[in-house]
MARMI-522224 format. One record per residue (C-alpha): residue in one letter; x negated, y negated, z negated; residue number from 1. Coordinates in steps of 0.2 Angstrom, whole numbers, plus 2048, in hexadecimal, padded with zeros to 3 digits. Each point is the difference from the previous one (the first is absolute). Last residue first. Layout:
<sites>
residuo A, xx X, yy Y, zz Z, num NUM;
...
</sites>
This chain:
<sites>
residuo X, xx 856, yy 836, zz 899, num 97;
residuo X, xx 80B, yy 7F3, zz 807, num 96;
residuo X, xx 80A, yy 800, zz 7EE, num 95;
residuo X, xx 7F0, yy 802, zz 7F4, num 94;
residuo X, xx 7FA, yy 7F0, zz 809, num 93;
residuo X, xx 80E, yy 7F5, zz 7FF, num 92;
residuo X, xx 801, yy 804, zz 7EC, num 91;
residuo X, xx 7EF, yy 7FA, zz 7FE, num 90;
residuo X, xx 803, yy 7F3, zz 80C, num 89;
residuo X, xx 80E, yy 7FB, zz 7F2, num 88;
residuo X, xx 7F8, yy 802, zz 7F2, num 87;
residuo X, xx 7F0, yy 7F6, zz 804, num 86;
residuo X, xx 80D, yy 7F1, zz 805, num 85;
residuo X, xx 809, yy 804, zz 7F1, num 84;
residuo X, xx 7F2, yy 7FE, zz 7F5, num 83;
residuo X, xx 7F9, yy 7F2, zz 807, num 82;
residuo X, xx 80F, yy 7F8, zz 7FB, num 81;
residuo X, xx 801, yy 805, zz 7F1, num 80;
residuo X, xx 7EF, yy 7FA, zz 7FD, num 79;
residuo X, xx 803, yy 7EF, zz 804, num 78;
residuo X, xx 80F, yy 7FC, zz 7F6, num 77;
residuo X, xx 7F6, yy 806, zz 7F1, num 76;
residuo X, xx 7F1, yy 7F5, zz 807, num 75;
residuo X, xx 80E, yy 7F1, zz 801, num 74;
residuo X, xx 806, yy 802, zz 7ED, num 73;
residuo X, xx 80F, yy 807, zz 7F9, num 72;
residuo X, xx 804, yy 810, zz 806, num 71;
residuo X, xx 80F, yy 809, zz 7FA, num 70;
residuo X, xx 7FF, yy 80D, zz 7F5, num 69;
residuo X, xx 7FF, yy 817, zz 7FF, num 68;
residuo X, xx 7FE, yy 800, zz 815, num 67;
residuo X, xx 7F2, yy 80B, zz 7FB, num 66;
residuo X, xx 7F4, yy 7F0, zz 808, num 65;
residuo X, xx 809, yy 7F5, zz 7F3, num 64;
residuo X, xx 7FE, yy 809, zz 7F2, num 63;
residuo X, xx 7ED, yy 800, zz 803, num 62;
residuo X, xx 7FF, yy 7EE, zz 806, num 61;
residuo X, xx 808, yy 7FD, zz 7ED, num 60;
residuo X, xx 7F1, yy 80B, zz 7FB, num 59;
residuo X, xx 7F0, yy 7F8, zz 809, num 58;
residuo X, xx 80A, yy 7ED, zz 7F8, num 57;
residuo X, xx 800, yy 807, zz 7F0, num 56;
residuo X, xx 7EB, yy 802, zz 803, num 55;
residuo X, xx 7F9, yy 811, zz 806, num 54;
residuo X, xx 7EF, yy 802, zz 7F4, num 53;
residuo X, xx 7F8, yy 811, zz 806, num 52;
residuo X, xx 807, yy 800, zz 813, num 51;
residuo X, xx 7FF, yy 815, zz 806, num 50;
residuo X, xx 815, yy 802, zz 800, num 49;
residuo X, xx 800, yy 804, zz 812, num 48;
residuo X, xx 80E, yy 7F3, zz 801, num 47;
residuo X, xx 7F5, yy 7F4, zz 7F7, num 46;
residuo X, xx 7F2, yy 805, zz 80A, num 45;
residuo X, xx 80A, yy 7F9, zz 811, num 44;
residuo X, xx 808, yy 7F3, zz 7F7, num 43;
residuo X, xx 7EA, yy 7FA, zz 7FE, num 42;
residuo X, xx 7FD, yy 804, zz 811, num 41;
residuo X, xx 80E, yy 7F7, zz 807, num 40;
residuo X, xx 7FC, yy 7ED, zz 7F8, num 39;
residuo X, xx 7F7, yy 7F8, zz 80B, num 38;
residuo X, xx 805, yy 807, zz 812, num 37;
residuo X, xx 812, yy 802, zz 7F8, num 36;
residuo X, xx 800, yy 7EE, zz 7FD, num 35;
residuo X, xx 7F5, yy 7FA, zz 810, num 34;
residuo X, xx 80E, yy 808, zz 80A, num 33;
residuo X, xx 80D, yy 7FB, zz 7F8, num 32;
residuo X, xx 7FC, yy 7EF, zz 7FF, num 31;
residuo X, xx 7FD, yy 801, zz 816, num 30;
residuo X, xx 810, yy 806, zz 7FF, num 29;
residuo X, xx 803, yy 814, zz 805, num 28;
residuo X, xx 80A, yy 808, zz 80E, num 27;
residuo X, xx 7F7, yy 7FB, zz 80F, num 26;
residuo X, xx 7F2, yy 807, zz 7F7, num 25;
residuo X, xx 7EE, yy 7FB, zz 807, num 24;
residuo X, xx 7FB, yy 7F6, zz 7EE, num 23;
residuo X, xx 802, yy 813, zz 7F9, num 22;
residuo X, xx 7EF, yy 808, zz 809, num 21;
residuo X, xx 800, yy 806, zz 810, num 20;
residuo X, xx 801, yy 811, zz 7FC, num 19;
residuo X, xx 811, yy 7FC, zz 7F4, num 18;
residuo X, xx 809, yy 810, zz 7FD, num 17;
residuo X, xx 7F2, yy 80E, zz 7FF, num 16;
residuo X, xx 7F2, yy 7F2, zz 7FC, num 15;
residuo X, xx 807, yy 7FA, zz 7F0, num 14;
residuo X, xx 7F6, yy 7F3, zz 7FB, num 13;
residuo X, xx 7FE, yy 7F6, zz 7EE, num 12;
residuo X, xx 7F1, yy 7F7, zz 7FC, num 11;
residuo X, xx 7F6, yy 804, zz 7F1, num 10;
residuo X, xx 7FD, yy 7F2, zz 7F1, num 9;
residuo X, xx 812, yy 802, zz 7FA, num 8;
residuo X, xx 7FB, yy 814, zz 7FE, num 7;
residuo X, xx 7F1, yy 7FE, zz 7F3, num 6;
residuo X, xx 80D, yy 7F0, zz 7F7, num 5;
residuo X, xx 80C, yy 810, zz 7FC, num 4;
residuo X, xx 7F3, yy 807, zz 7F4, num 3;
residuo X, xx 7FA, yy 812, zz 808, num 2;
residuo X, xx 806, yy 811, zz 7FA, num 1;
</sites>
């Protein structure tokens, strides 16, 4: 386990859904971009449970991302919707295949 402030110093990318990098998304706002770019690897460990000190906030994100509260900041706004975008091709691609 790493302290959350190890994964807010790396940079976020998802190569599978995103080879060009997030700022390419047709689908994502330039804020939205650079939010999940700077903040994905740390929700990423969160939701691996490896951050050693997770903050209130870490845990309120938590509950939102298991759809257990509503999201309340722009990053959690963010997320979810990286997440439905990654779901959804995710979804397309187990269909065609």
């Amino acid at each position: 386990m790493l302290p959350r402030e190890h994964y807010l110093k790396q940079p976020f990318q998802d190569r599978e859904h995103f080879p060009a990098g997030f700022d390419h998304s047709s689908q994502l706002s330039g804020i939205q971009a650079r939010l999940i770019r700077k903040h994905g690897a740390l929700i990423h460990a969160l939701c691996r449970g490896e951050v050693a000190n997770p903050t209130d906030e870490d845990r309120h994100l938590l509950k939102v991302i298991a759809k257990q509260a509503a999201p309340k900041n722009p990053v959690e706004q963010a997320w979810l919707k990286y997440l439905a975008m990654t779901r959804k091709a995710s979804t397309g691609l187990r269909k065609s295949a």
